[in-house]
MDAnalysis code that builds the backbone (N, CA, C; Angstrom):
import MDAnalysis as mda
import numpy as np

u = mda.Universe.empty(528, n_residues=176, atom_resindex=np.repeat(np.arange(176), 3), trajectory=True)
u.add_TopologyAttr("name", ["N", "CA", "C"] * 176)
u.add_TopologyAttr("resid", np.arange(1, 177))
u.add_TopologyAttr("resname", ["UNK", "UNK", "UNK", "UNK", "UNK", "UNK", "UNK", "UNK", "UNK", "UNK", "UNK", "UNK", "UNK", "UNK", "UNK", "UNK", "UNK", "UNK", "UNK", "UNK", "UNK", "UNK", "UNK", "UNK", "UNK", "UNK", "UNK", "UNK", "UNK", "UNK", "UNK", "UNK", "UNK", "UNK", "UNK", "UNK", "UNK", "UNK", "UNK", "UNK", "UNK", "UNK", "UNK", "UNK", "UNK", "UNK", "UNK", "UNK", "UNK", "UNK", "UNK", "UNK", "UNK", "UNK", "UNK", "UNK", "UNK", "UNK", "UNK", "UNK", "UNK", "UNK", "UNK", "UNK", "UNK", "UNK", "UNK", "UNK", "UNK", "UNK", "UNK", "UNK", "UNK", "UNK", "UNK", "UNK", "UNK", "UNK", "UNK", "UNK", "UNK", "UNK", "UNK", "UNK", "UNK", "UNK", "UNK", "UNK", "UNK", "UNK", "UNK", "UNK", "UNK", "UNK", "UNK", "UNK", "UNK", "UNK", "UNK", "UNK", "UNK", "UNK", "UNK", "UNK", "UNK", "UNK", "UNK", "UNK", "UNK", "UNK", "UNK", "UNK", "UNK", "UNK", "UNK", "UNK", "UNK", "UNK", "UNK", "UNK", "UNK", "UNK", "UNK", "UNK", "UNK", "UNK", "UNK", "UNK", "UNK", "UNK", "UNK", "UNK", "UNK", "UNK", "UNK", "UNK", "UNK", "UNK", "UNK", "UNK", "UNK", "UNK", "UNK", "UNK", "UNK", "UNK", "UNK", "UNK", "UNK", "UNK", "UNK", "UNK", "UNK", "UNK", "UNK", "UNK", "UNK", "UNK", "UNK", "UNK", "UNK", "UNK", "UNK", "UNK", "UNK", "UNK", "UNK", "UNK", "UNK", "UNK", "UNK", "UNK", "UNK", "UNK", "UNK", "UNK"])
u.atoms.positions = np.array([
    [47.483, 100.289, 153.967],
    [48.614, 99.913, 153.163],
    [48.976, 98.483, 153.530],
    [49.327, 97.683, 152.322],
    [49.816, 96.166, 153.034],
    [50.663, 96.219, 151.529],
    [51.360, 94.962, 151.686],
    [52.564, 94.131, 151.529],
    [51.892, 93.579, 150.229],
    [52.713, 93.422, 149.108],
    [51.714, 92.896, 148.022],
    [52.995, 91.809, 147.270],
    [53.649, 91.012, 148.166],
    [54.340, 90.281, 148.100],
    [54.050, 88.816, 147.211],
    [54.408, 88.396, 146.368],
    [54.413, 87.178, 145.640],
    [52.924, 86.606, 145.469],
    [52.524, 85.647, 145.155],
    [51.139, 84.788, 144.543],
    [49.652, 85.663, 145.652],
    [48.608, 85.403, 145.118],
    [47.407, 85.745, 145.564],
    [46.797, 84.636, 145.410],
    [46.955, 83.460, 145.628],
    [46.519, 82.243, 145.525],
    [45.806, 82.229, 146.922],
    [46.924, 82.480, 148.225],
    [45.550, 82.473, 149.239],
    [44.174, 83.241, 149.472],
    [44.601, 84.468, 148.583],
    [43.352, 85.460, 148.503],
    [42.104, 85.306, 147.707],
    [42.756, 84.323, 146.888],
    [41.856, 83.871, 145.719],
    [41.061, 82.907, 146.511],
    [41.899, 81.975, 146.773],
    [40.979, 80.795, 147.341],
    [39.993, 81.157, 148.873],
    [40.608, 82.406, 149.967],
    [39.500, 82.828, 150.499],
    [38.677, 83.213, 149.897],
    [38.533, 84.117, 148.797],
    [36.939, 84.592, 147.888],
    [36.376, 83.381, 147.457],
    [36.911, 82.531, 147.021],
    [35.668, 81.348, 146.610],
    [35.211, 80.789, 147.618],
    [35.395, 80.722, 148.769],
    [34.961, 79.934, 149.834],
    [34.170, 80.718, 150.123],
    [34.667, 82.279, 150.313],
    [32.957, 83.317, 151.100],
    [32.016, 83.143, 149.962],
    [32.582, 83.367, 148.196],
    [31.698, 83.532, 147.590],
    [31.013, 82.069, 148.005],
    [31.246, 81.266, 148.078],
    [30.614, 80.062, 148.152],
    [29.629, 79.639, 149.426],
    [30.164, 79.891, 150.365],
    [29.307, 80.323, 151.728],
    [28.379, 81.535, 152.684],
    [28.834, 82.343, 151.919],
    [28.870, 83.547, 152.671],
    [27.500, 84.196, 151.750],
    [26.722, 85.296, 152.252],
    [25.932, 86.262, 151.242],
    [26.403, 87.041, 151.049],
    [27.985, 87.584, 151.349],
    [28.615, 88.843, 150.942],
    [29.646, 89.130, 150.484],
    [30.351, 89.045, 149.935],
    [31.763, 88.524, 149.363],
    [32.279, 90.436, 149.270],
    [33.573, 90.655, 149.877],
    [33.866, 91.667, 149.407],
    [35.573, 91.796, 148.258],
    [35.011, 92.125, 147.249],
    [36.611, 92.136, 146.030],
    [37.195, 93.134, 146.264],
    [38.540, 92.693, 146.998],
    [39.740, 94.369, 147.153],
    [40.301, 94.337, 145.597],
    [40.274, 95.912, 145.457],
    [40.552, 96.453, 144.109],
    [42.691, 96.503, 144.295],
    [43.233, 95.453, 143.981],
    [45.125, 95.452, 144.219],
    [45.268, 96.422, 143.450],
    [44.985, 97.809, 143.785],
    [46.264, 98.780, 143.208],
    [47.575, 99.425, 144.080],
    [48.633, 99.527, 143.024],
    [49.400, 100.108, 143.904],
    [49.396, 101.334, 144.719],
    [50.103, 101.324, 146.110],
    [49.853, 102.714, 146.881],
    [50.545, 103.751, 146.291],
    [50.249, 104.998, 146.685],
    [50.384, 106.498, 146.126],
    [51.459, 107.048, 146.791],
    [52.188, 106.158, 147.691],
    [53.412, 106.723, 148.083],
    [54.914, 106.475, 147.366],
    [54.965, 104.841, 146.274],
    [56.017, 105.092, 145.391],
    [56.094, 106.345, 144.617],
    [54.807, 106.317, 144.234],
    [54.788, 108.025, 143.377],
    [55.786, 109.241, 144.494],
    [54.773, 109.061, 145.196],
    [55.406, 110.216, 145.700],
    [57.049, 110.767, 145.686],
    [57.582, 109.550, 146.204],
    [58.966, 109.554, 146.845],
    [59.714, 109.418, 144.995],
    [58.923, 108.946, 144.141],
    [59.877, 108.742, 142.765],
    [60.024, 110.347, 142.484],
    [59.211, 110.934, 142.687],
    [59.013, 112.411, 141.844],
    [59.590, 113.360, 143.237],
    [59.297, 113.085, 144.382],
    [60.057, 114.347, 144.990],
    [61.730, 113.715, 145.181],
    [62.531, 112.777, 144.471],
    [63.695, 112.200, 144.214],
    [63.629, 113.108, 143.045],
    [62.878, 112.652, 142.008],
    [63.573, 113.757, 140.732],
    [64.078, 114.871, 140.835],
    [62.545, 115.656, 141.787],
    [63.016, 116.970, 141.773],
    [63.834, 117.392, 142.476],
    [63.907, 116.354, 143.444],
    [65.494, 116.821, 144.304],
    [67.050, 117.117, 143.311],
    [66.748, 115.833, 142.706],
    [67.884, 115.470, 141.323],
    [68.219, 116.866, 141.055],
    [66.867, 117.143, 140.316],
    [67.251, 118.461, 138.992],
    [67.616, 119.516, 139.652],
    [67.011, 119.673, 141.343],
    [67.796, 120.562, 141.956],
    [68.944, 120.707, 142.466],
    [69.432, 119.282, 142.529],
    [71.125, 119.801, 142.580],
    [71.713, 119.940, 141.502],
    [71.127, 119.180, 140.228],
    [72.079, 119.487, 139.004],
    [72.268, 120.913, 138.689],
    [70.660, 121.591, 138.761],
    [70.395, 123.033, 138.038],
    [70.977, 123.889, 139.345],
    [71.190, 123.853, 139.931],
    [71.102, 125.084, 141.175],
    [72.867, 125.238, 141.234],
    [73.537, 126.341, 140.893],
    [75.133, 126.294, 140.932],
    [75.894, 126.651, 142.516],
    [76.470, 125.937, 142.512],
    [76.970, 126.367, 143.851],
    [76.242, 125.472, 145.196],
    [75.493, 124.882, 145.292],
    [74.627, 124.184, 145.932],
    [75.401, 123.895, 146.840],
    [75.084, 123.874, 148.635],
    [75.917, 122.996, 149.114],
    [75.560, 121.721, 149.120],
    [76.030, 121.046, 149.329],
    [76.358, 119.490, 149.533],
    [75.322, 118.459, 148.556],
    [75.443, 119.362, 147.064],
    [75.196, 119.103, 146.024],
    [74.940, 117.585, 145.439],
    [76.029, 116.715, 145.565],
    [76.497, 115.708, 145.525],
    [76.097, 114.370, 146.895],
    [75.941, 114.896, 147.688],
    [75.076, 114.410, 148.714],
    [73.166, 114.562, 148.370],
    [72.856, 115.688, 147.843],
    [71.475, 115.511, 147.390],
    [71.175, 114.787, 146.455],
    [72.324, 114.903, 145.306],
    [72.127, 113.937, 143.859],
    [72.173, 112.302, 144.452],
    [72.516, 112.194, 145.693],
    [72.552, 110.368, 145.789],
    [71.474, 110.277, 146.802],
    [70.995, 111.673, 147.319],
    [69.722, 111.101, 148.469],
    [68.655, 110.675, 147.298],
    [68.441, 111.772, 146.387],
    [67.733, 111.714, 145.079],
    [67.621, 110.765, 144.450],
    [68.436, 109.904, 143.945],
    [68.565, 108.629, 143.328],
    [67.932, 107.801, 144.523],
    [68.451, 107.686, 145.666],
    [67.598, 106.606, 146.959],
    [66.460, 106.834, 146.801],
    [65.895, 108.163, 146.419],
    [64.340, 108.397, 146.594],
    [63.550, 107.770, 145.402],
    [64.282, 107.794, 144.364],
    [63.876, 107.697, 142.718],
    [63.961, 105.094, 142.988],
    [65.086, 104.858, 143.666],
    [65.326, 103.330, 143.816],
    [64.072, 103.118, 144.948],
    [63.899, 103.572, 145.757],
    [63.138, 103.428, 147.106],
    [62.100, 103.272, 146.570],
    [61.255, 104.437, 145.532],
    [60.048, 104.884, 144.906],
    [59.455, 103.171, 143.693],
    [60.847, 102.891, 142.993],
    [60.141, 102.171, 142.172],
    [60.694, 100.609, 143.227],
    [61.180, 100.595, 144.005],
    [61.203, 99.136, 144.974],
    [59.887, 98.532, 145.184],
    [58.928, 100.072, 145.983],
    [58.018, 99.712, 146.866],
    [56.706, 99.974, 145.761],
    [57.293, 100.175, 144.663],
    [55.900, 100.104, 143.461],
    [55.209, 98.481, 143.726],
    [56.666, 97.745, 143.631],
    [55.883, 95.919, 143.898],
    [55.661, 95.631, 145.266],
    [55.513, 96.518, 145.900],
    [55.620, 95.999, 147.319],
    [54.411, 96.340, 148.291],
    [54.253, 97.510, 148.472],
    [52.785, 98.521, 148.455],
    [51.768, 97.969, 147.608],
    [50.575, 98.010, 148.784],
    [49.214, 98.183, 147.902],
    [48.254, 98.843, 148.527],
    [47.112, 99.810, 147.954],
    [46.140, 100.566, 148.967],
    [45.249, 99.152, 149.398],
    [44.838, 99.434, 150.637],
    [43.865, 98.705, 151.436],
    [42.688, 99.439, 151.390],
    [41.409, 99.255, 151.624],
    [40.347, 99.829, 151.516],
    [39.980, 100.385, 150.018],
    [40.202, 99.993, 149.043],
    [39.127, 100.239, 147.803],
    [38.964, 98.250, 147.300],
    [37.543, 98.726, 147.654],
    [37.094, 96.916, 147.075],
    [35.373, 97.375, 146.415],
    [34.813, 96.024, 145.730],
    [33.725, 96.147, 145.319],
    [33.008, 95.048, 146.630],
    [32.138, 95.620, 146.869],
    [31.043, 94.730, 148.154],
    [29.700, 93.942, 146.887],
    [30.073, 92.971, 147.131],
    [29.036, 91.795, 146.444],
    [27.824, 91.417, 147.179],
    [26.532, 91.864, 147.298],
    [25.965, 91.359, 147.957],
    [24.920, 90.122, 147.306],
    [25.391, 89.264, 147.530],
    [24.825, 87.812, 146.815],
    [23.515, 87.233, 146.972],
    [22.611, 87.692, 148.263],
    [21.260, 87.668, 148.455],
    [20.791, 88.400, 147.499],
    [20.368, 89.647, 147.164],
    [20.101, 90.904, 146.877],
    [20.306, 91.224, 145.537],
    [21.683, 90.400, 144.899],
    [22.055, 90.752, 143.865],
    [22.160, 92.094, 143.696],
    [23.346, 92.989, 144.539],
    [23.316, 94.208, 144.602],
    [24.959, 94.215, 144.692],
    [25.655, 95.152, 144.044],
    [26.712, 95.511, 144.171],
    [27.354, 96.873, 144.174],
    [27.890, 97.181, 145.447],
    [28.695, 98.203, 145.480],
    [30.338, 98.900, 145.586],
    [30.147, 100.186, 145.312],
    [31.893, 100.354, 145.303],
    [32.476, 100.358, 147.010],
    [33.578, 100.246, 147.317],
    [33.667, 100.459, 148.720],
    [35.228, 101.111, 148.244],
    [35.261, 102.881, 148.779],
    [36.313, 103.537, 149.297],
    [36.744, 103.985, 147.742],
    [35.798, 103.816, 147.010],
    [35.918, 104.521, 145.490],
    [34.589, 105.316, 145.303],
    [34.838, 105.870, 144.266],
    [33.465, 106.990, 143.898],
    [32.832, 106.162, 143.084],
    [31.366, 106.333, 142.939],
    [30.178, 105.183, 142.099],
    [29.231, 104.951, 142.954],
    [27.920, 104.629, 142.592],
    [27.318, 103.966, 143.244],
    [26.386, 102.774, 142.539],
    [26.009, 102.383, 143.969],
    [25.628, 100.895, 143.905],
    [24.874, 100.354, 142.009],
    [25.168, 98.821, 142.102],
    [24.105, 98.769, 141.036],
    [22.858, 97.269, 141.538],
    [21.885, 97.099, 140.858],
    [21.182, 96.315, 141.431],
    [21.504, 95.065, 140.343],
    [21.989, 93.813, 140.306],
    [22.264, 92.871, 139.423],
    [20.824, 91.865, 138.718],
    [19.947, 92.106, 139.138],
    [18.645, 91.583, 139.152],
    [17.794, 91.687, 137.747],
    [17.794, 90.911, 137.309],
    [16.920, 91.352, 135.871],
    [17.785, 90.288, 134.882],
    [17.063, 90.723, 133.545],
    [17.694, 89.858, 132.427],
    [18.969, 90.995, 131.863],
    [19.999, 90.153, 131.439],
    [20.521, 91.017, 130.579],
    [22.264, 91.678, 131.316],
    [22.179, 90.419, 132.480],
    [23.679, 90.770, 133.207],
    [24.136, 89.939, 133.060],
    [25.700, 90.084, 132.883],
    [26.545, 88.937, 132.470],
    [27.675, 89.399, 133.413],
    [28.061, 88.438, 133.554],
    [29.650, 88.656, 134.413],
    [31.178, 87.920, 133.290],
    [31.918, 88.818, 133.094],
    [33.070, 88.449, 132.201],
    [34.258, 88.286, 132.931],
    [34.998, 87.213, 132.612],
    [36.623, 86.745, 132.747],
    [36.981, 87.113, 131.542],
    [37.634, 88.316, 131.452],
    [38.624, 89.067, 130.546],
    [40.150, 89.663, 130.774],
    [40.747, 89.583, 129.847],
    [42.273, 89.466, 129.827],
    [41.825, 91.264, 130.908],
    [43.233, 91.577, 132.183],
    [43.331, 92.625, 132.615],
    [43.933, 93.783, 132.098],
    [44.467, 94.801, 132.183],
    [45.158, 95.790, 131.623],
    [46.614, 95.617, 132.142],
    [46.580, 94.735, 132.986],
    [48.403, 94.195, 133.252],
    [48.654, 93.312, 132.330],
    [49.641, 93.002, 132.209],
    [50.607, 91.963, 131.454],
    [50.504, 90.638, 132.568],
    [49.793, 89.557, 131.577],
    [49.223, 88.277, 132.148],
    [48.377, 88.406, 133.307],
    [47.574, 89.155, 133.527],
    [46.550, 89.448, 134.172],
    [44.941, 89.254, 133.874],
    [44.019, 88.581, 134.909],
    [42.498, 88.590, 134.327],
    [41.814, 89.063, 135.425],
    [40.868, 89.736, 134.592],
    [39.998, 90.689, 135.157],
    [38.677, 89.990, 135.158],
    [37.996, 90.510, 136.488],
    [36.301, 90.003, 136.045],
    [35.286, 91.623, 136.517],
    [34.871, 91.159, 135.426],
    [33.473, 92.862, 134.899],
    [32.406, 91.985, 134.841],
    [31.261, 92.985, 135.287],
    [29.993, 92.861, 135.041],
    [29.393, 93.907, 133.910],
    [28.678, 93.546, 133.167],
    [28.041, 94.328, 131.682],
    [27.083, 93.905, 131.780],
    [25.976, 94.660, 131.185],
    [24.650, 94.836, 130.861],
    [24.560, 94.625, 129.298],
    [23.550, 94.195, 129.038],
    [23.564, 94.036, 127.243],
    [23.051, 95.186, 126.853],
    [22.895, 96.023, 127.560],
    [22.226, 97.703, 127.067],
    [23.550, 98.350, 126.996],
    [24.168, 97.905, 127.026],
    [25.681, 98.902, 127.360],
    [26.078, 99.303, 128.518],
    [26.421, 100.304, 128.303],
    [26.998, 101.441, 129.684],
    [28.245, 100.504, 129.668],
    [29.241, 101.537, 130.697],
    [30.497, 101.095, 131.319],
    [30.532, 99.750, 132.125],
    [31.540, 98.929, 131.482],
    [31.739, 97.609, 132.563],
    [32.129, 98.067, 133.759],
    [31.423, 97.508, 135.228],
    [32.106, 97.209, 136.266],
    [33.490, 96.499, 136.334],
    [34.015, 96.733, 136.260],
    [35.284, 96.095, 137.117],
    [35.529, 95.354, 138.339],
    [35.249, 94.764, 138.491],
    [35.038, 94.371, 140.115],
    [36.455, 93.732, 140.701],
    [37.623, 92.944, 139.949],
    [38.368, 92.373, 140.695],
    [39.299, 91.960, 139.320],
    [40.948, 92.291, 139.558],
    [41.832, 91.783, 138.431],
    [42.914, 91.713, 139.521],
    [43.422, 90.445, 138.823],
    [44.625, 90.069, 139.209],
    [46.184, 90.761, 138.971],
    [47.165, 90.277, 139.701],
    [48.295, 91.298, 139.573],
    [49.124, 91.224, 138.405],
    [49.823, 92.007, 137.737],
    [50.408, 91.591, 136.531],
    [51.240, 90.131, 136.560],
    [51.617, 89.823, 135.981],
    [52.640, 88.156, 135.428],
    [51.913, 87.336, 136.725],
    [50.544, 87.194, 136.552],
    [50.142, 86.176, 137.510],
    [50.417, 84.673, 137.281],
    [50.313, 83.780, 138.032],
    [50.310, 82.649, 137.650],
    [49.432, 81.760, 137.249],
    [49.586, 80.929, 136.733],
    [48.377, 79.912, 135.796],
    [47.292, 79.476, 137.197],
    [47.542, 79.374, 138.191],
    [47.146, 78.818, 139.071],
    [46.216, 79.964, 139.547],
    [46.770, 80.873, 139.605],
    [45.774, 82.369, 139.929],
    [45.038, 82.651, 139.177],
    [45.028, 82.114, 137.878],
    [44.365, 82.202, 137.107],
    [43.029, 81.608, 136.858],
    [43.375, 80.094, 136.991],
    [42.389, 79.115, 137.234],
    [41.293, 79.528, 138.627],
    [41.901, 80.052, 139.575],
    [40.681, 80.443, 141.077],
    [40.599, 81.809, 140.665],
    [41.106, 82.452, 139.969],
    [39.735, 83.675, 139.555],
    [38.765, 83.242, 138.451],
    [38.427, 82.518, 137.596],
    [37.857, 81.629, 136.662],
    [36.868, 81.238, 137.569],
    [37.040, 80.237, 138.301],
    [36.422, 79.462, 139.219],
    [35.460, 80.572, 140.250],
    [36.316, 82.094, 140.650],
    [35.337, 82.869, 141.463],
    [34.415, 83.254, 140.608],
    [34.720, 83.138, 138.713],
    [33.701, 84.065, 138.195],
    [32.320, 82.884, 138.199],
    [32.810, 82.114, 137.922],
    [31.840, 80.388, 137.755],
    [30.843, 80.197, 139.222],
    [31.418, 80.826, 140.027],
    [30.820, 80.542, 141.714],
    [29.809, 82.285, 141.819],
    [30.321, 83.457, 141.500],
    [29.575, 84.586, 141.696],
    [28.605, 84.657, 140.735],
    [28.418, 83.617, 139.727],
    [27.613, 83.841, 138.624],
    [26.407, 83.300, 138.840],
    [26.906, 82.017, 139.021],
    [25.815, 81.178, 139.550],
    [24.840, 81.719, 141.093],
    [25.567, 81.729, 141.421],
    [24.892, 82.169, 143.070],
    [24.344, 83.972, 142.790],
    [24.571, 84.531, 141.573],
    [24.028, 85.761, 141.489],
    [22.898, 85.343, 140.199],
    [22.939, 84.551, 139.680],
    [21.503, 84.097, 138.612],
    [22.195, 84.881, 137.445],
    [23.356, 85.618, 137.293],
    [23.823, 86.372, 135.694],
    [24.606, 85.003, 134.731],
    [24.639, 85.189, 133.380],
    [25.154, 84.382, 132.358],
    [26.847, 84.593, 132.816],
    [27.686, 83.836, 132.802],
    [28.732, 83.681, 132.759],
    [29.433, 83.408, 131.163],
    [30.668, 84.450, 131.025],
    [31.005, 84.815, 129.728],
    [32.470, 84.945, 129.992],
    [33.173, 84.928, 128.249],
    [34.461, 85.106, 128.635],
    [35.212, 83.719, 128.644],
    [36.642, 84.063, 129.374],
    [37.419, 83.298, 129.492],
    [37.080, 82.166, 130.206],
    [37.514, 80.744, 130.617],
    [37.283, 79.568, 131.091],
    [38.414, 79.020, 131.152],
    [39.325, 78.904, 132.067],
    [39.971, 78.565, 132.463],
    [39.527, 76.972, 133.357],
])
């Protein structure tokens, strides 16, 4: 679990430097941790159990622990992030795998791989996928956090421009 506090600008700019030096670059997947959930929903159900339950003692004391649990839950939604799910790049090899997610590896080698800078599924967010021109499911390998900044924007651009090249795939998509 870590802290997922304001810009990813330094995180960005460490990946272009490994991608740039390094043969192994590993992309942490920023999702949020599974414990706002938790604490939002066992707050509800605390809620509905003091509303519904008659006679309750200290009724009114659960309905405001409930609400802390339900404020606490969506605080640490921006705040929390899981550690350990990333994609492992291996840049010699042209081989890529999932790390601390289910999937396995793919080999990047051949004609017909492209790596994309595409808008993310957050709001002002970009994502970079790898696709095959045969189809199948895009990789996902690395998206930025929602309302990112122009600047975060530009060094994930720049990581797709640096993993492309140094992996021999067509670079596609956005250009920042």
């Amino acid at each position: 679990m870590r802290l997922g506090f304001g810009s990813q600008k330094s995180l960005l700019r460490r990946l272009n430097e490994e991608a740039e030096q390094l043969d192994c670059v590993v992309l942490p997947l920023l999702e949020p941790h599974p414990l706002p959930l938790v604490l939002g929903l066992l707050g509800t159900a605390l809620g509905l159990i003091s509303v519904q339950v008659e006679g309750l003692p200290f009724a009114t004391e659960l309905g405001w622990l409930s609400l802390a649990l339900v404020m606490a839950g969506m605080l640490l939604v921006a705040v929390l992030q899981r550690s350990g799910v990333a994609w492992r790049i291996d840049l010699k090899d042209a081989r890529i795998e999932p790390v601390g997610q289910a999937g396995g590896p793919a080999v990047l080698k051949g004609p017909g791989w492209m790596l994309l800078c595409v808008p993310g599924t957050k709001r002002r967010s970009l994502a970079l996928e790898f696709r095959h021109e045969d189809g199948g499911r895009p990789l996902r390998v690395f998206q930025t956090r929602g309302n990112a900044r122009p600047r975060e924007h530009q060094l994930t651009s720049q990581l797709a421009d640096v993993l492309a090249r140094r992996l021999g795939v067509e670079r596609a998509g956005l250009s920042l």
